[in-house]
Backbone and ligand atoms as CSV (ligand in chain L), in Angstrom:
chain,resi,resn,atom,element,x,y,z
A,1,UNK,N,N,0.849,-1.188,0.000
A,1,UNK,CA,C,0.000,0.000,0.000
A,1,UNK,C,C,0.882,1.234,0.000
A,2,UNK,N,N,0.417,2.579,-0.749
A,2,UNK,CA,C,1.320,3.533,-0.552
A,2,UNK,C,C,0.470,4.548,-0.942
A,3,UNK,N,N,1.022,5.654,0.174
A,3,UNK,CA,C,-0.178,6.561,0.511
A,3,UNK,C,C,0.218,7.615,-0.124
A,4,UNK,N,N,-0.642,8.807,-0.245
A,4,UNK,CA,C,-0.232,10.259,-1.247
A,4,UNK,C,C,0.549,10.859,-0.473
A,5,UNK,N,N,0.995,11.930,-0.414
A,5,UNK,CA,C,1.260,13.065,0.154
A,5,UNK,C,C,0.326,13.647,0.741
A,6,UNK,N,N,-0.873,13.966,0.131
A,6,UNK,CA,C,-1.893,14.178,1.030
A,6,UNK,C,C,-2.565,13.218,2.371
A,7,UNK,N,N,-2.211,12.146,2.084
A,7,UNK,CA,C,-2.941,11.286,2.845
A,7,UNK,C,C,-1.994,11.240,4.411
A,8,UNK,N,N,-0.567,11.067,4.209
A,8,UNK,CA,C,-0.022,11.000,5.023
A,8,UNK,C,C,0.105,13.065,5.928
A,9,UNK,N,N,-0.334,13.816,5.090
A,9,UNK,CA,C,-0.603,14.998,5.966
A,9,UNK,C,C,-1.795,15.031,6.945
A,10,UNK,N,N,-2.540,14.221,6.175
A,10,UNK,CA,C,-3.910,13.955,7.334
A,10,UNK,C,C,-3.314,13.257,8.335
A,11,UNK,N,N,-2.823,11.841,8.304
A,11,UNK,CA,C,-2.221,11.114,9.169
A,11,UNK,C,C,-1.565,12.185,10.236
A,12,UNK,N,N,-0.813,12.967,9.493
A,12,UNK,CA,C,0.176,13.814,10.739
A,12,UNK,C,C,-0.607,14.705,11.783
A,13,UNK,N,N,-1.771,15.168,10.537
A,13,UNK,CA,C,-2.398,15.509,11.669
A,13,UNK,C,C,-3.588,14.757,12.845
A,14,UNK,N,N,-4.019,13.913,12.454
A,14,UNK,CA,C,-4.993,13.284,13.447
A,14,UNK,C,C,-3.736,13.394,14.756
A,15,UNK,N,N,-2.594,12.868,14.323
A,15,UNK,CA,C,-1.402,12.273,15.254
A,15,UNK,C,C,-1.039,13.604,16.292
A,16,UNK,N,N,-1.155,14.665,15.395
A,16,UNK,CA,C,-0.698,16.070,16.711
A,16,UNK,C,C,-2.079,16.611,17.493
A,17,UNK,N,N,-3.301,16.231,16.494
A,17,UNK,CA,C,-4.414,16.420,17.770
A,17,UNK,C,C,-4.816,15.343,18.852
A,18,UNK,N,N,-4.865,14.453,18.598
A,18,UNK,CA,C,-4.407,13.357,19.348
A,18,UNK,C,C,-3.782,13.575,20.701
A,19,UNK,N,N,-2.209,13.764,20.100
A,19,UNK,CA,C,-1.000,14.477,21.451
A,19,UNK,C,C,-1.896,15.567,21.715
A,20,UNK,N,N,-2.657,16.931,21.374
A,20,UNK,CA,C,-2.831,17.911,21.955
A,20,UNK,C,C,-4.096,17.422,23.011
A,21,UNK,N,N,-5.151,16.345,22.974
A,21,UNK,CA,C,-6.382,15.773,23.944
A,21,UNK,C,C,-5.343,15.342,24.913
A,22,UNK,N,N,-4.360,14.524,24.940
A,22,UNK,CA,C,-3.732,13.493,25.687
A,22,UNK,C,C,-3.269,15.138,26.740
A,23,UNK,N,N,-2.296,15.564,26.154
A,23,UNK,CA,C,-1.976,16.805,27.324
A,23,UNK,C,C,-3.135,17.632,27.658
A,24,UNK,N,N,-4.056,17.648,27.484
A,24,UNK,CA,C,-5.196,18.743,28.286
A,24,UNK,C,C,-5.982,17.496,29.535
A,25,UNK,N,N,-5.937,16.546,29.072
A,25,UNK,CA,C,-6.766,15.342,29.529
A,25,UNK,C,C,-5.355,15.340,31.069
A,26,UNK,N,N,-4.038,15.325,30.644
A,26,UNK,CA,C,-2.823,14.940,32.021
A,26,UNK,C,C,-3.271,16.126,32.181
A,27,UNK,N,N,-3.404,17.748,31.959
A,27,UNK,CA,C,-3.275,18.802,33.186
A,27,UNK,C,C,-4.501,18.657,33.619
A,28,UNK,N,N,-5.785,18.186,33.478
A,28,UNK,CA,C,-7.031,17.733,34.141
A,28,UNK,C,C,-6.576,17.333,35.078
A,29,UNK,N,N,-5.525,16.051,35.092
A,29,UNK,CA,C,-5.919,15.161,36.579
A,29,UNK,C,C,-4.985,15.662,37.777
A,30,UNK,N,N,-4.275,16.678,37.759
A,30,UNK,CA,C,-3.577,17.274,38.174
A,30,UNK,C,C,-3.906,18.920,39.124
A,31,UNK,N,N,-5.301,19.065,39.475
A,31,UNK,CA,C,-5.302,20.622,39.582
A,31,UNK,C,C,-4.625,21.167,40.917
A,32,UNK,N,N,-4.420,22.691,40.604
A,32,UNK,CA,C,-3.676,23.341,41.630
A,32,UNK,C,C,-4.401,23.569,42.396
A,33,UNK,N,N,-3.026,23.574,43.654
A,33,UNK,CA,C,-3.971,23.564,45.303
A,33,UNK,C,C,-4.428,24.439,45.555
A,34,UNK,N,N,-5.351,24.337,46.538
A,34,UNK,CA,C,-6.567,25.387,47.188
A,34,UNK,C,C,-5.567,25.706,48.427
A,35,UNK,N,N,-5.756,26.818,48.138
A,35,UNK,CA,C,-5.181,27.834,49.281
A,35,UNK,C,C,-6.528,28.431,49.905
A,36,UNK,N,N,-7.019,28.488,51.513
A,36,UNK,CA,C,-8.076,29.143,52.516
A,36,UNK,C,C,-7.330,29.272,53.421
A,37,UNK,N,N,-7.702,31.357,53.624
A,37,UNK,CA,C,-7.449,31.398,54.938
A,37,UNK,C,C,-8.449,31.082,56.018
A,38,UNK,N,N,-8.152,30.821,56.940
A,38,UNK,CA,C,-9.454,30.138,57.612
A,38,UNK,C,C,-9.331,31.089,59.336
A,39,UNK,N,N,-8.798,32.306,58.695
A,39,UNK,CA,C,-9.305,33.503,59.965
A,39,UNK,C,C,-10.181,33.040,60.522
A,40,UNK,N,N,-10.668,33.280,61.507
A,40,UNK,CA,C,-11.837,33.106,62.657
A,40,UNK,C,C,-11.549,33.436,63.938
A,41,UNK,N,N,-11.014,33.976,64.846
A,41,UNK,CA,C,-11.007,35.083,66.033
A,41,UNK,C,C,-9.160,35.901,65.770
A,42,UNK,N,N,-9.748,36.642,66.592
A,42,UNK,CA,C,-8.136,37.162,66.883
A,42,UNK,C,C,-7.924,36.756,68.144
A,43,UNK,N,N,-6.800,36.560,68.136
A,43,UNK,CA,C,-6.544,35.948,69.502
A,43,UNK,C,C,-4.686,35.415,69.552
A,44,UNK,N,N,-3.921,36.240,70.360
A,44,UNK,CA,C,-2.631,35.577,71.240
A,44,UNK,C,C,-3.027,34.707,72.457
A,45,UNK,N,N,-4.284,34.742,72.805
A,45,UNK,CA,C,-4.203,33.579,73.959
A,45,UNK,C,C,-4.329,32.185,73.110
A,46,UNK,N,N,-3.191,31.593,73.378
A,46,UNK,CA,C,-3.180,30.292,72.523
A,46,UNK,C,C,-2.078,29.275,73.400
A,47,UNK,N,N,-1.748,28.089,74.203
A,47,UNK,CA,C,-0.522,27.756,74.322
A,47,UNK,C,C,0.468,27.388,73.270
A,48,UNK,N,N,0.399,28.460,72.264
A,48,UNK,CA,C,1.155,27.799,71.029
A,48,UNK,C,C,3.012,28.188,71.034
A,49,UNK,N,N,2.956,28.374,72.330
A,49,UNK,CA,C,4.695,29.217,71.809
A,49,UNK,C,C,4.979,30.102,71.413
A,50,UNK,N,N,6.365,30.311,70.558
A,50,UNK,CA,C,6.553,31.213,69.846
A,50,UNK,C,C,5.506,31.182,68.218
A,51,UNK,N,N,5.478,29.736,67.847
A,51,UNK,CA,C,4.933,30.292,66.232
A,51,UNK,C,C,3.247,29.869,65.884
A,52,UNK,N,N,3.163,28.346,66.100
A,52,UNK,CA,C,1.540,28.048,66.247
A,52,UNK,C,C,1.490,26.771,66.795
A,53,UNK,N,N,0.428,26.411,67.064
A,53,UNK,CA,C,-0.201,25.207,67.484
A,53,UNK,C,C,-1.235,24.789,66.955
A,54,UNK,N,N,-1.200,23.591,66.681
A,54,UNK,CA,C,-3.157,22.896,66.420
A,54,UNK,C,C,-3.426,22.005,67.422
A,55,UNK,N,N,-5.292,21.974,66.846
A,55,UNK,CA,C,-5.704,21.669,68.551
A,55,UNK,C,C,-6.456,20.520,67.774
A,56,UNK,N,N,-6.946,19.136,69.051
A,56,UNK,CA,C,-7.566,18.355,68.508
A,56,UNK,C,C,-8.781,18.717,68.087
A,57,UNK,N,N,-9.495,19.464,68.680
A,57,UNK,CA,C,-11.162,19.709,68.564
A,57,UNK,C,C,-10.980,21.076,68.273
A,58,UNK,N,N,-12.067,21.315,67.619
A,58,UNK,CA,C,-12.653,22.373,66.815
A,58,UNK,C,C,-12.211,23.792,68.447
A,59,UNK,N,N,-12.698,24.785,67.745
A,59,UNK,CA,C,-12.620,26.020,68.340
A,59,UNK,C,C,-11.327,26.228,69.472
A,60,UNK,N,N,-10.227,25.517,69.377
A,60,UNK,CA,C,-8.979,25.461,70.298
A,60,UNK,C,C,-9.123,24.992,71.463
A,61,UNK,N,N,-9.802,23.654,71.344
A,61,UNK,CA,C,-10.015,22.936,72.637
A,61,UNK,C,C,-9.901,21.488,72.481
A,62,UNK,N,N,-9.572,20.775,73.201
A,62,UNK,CA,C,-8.867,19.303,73.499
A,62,UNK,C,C,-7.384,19.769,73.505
A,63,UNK,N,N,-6.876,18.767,73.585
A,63,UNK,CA,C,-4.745,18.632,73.596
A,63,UNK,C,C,-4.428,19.264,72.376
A,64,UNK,N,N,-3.507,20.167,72.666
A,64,UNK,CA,C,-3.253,21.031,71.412
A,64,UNK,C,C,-1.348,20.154,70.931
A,65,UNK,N,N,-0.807,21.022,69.777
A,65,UNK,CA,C,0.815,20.015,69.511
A,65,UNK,C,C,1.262,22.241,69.544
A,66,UNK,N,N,2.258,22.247,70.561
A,66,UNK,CA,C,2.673,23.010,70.153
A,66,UNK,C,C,4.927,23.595,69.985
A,67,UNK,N,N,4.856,23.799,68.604
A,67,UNK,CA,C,6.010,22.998,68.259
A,67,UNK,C,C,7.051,24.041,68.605
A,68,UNK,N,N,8.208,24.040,69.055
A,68,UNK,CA,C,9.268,25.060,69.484
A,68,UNK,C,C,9.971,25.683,67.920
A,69,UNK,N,N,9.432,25.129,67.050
A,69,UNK,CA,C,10.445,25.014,65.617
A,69,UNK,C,C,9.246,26.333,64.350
A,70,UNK,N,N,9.801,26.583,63.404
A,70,UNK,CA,C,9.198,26.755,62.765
A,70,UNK,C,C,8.609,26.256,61.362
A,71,UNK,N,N,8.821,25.245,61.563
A,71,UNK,CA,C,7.886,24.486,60.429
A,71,UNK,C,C,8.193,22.795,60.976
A,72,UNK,N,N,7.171,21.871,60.363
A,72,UNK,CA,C,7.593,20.639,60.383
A,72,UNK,C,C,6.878,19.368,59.321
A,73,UNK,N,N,8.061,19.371,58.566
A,73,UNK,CA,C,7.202,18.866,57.076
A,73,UNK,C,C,6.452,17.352,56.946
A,74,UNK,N,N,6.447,16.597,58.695
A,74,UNK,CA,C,5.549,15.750,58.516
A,74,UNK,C,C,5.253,15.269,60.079
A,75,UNK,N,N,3.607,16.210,60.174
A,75,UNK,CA,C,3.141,16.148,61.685
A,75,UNK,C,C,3.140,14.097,62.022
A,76,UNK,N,N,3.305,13.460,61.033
A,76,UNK,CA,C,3.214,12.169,61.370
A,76,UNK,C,C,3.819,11.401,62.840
A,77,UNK,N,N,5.092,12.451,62.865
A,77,UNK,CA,C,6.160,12.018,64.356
A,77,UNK,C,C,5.346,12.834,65.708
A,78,UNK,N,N,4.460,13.879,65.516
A,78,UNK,CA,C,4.368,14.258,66.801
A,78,UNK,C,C,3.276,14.247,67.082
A,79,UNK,N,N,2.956,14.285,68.505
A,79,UNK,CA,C,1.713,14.014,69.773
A,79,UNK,C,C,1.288,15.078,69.807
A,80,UNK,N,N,-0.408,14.827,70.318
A,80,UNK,CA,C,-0.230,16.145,70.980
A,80,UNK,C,C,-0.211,15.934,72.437
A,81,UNK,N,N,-0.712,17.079,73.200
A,81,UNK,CA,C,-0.181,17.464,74.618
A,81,UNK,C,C,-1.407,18.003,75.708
A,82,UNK,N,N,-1.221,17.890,76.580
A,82,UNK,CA,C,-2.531,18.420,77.812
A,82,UNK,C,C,-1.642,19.730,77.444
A,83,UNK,N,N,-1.842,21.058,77.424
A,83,UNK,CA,C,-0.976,22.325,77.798
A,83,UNK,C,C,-2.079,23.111,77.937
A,84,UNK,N,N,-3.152,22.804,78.559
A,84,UNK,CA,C,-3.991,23.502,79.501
A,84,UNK,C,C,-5.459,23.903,78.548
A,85,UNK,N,N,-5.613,23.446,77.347
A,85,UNK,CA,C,-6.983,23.377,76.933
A,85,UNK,C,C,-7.799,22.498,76.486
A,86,UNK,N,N,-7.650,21.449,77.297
A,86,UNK,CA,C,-8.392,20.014,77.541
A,86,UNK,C,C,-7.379,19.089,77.268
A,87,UNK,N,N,-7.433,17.566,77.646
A,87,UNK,CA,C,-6.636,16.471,77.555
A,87,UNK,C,C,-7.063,15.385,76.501
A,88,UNK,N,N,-8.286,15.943,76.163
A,88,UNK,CA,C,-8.797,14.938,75.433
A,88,UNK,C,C,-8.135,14.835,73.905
A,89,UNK,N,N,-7.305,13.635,73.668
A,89,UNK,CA,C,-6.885,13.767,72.266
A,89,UNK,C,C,-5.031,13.388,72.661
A,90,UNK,N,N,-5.208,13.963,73.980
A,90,UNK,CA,C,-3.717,13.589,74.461
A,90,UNK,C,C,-2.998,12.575,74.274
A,91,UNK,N,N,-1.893,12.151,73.504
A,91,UNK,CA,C,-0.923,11.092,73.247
A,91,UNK,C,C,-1.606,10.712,72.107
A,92,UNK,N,N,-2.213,11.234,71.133
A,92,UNK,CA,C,-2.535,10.882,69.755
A,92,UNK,C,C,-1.646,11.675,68.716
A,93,UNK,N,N,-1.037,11.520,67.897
A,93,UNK,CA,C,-0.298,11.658,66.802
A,93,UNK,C,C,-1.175,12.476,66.119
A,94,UNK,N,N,-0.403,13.685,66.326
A,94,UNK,CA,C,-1.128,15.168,65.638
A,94,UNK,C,C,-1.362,14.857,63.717
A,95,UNK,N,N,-0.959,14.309,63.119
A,95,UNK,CA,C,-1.148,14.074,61.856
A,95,UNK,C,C,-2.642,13.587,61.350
A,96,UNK,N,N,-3.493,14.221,60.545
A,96,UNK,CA,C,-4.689,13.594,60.108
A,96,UNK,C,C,-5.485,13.710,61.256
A,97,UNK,N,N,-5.646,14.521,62.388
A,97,UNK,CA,C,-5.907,14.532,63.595
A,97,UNK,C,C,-6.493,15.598,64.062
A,98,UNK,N,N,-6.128,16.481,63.321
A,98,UNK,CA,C,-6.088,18.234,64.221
A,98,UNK,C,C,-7.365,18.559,63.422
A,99,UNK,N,N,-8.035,20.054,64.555
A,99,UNK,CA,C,-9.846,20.627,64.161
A,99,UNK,C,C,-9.379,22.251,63.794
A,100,UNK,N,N,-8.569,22.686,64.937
A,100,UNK,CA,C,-7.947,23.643,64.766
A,100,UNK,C,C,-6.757,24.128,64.813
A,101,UNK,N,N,-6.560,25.309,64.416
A,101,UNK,CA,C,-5.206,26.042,64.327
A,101,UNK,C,C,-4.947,27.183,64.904
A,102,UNK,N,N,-4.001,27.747,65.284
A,102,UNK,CA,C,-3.970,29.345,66.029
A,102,UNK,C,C,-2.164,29.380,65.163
A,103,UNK,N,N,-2.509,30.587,65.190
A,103,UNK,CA,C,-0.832,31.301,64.442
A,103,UNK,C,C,-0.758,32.138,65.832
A,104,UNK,N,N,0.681,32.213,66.698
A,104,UNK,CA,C,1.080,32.721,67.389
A,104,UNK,C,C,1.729,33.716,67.303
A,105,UNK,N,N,2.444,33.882,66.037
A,105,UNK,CA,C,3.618,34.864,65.524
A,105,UNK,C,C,2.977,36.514,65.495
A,106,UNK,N,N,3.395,37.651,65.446
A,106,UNK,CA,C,3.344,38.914,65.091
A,106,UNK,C,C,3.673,39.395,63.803
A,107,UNK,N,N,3.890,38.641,62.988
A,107,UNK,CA,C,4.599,39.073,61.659
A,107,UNK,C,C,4.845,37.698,60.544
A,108,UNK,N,N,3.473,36.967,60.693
A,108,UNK,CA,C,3.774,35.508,59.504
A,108,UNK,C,C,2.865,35.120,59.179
A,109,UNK,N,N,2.499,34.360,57.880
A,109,UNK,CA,C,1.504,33.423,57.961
A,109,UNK,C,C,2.097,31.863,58.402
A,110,UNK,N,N,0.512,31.160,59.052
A,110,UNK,CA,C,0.656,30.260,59.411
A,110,UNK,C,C,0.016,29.466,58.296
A,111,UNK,N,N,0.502,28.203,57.568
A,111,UNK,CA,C,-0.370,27.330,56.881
A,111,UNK,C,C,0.453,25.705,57.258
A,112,UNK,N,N,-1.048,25.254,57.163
A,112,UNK,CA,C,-0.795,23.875,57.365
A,112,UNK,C,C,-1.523,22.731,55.887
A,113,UNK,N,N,-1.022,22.097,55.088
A,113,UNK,CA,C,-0.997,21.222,53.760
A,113,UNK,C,C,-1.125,20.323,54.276
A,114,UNK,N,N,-2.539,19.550,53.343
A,114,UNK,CA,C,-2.911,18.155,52.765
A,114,UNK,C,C,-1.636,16.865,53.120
A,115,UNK,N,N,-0.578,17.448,52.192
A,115,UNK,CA,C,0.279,16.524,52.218
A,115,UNK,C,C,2.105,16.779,52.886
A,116,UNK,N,N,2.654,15.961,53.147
A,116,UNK,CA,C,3.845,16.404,53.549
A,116,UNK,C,C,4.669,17.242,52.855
A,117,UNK,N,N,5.839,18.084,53.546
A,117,UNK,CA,C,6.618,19.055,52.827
A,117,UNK,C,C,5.832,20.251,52.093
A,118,UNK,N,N,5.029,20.869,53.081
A,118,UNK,CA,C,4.028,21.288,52.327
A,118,UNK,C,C,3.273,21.494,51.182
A,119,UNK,N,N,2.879,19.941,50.308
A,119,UNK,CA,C,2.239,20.488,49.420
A,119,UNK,C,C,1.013,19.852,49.590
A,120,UNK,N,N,-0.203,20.200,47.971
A,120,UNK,CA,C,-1.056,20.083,48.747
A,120,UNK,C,C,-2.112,21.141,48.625
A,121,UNK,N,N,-3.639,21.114,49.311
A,121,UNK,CA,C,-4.472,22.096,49.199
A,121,UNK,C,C,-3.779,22.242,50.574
A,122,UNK,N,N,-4.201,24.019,51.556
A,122,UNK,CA,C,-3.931,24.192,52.611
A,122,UNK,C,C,-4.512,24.882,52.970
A,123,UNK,N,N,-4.857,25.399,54.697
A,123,UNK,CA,C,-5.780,26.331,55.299
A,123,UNK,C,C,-4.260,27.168,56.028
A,124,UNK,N,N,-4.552,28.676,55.960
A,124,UNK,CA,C,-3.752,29.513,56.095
A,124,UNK,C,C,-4.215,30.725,57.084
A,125,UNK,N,N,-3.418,31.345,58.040
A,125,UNK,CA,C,-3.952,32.260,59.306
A,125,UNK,C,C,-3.031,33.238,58.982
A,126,UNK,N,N,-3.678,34.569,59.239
A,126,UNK,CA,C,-2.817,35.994,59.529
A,126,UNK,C,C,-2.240,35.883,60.713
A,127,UNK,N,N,-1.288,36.753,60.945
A,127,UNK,CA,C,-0.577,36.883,62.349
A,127,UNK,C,C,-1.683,37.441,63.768
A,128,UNK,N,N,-1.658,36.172,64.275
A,128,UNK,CA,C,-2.713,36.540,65.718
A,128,UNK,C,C,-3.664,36.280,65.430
A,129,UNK,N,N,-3.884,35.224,64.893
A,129,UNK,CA,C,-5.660,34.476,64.276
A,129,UNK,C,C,-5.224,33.339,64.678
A,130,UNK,N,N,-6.812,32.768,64.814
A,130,UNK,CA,C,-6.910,31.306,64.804
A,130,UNK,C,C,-7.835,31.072,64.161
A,131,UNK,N,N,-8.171,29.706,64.198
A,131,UNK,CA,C,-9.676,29.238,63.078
A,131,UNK,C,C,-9.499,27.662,63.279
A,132,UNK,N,N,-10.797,26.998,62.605
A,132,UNK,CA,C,-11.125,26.368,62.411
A,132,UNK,C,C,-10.805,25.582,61.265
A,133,UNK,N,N,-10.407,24.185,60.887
A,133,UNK,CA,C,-9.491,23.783,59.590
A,133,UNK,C,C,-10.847,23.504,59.341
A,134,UNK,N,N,-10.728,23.456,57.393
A,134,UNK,CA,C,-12.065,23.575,56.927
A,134,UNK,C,C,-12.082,22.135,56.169
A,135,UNK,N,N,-13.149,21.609,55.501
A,135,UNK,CA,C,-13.551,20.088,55.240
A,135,UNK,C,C,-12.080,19.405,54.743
A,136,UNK,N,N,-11.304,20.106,53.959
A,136,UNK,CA,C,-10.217,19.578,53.250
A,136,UNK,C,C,-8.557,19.234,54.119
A,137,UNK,N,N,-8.912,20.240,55.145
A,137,UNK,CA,C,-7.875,19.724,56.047
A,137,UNK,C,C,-8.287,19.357,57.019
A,138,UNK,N,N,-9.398,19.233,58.060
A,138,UNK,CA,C,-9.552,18.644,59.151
A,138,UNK,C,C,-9.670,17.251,59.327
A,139,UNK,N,N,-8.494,17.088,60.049
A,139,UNK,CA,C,-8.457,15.387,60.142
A,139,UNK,C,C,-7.602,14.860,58.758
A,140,UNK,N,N,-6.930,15.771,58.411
A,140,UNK,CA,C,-6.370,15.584,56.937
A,140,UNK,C,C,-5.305,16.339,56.937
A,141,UNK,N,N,-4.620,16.765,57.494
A,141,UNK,CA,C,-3.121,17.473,57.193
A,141,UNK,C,C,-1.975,17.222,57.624
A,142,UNK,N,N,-1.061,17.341,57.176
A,142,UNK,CA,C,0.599,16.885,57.198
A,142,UNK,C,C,1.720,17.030,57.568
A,143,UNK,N,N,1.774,18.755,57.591
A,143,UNK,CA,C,2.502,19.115,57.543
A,143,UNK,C,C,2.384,20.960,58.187
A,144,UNK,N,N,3.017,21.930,57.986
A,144,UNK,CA,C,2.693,23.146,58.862
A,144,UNK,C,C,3.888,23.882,58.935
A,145,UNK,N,N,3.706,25.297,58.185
A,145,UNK,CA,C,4.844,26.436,57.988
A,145,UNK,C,C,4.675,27.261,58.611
A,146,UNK,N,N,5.794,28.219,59.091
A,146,UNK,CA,C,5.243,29.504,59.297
A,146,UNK,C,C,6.276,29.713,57.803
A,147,UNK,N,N,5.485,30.998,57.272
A,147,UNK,CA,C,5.780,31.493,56.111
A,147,UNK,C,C,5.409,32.868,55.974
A,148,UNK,N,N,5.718,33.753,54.959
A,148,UNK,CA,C,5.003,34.788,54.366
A,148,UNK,C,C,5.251,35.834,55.626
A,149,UNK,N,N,6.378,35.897,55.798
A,149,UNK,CA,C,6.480,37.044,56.992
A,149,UNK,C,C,7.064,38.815,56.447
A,150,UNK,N,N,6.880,39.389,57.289
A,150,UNK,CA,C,6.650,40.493,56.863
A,150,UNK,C,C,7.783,41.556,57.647
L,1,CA,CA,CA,7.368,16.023,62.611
């Protein structure tokens, strides 16, 4: 069999629209993360230290983890702690675990990611906020920066 010149230009092209479905179809399964800040009081009363803490239960109550460091790219290694706003939750492995968050700092954002090394969708606090982690991270996050300082 032997094809025209024309025939094999059609060929070339079915072949580059083809490749052009295949790459729109891979950046589909791929989308970029959701960034929420998830403000909800102002507040330095927190036992979070110098930078932040998360707490087991919603509104900054049960055993909170609060870390001396400023970031830690996989809450998987640490507990949390009685440090005076309930015990409940105490000696459970802060990873996939935590309701809320408080940013302690004067000058950062706080965010905590889906997945380790922060990536990931993430819920994010101004300096001297706390909040509530919202459907995508509560009970679902990894990891935790302070970042974006000023
Ligand atoms: Ca860790």
């Amino acid at each position: 069999m032997s094809l025209s010149v024309r025939q094999l230009r059609n060929r070339a092209t079915s072949l580059a629209v083809g490749v052009a479905c295949l790459s729109t179809a891979a950046i589909g399964l791929a989308p970029s993360a959701q960034a929420a800040n998830i403000d909800k009081w102002s507040s330095f009363w927190q036992p979070c230290g110098t930078y932040m803490c998360l707490y087991y239960h919603q509104g900054l109550t049960g055993a909170s983890w609060t870390p001396t460091w400023s970031s830690d790219t996989d809450l998987g290694g640490n507990k949390f702690g009685d440090h005076g706003t309930g015990s409940d939750g105490a000696g459970q492995v802060v990873r996939n675990n935590a309701a809320s968050m408080g940013n302690n700092t004067t000058n950062c954002r706080v965010a905590t990611f889906v997945y380790t090394n922060f990536q990931g969708d993430n819920n994010w606090l101004t300096a001297g906020h706390a909040g509530n982690l919202n459907s995508s991270l509560s009970n679902n996050e990894a990891s935790i920066r302070v970042d974006t300082c000023t």
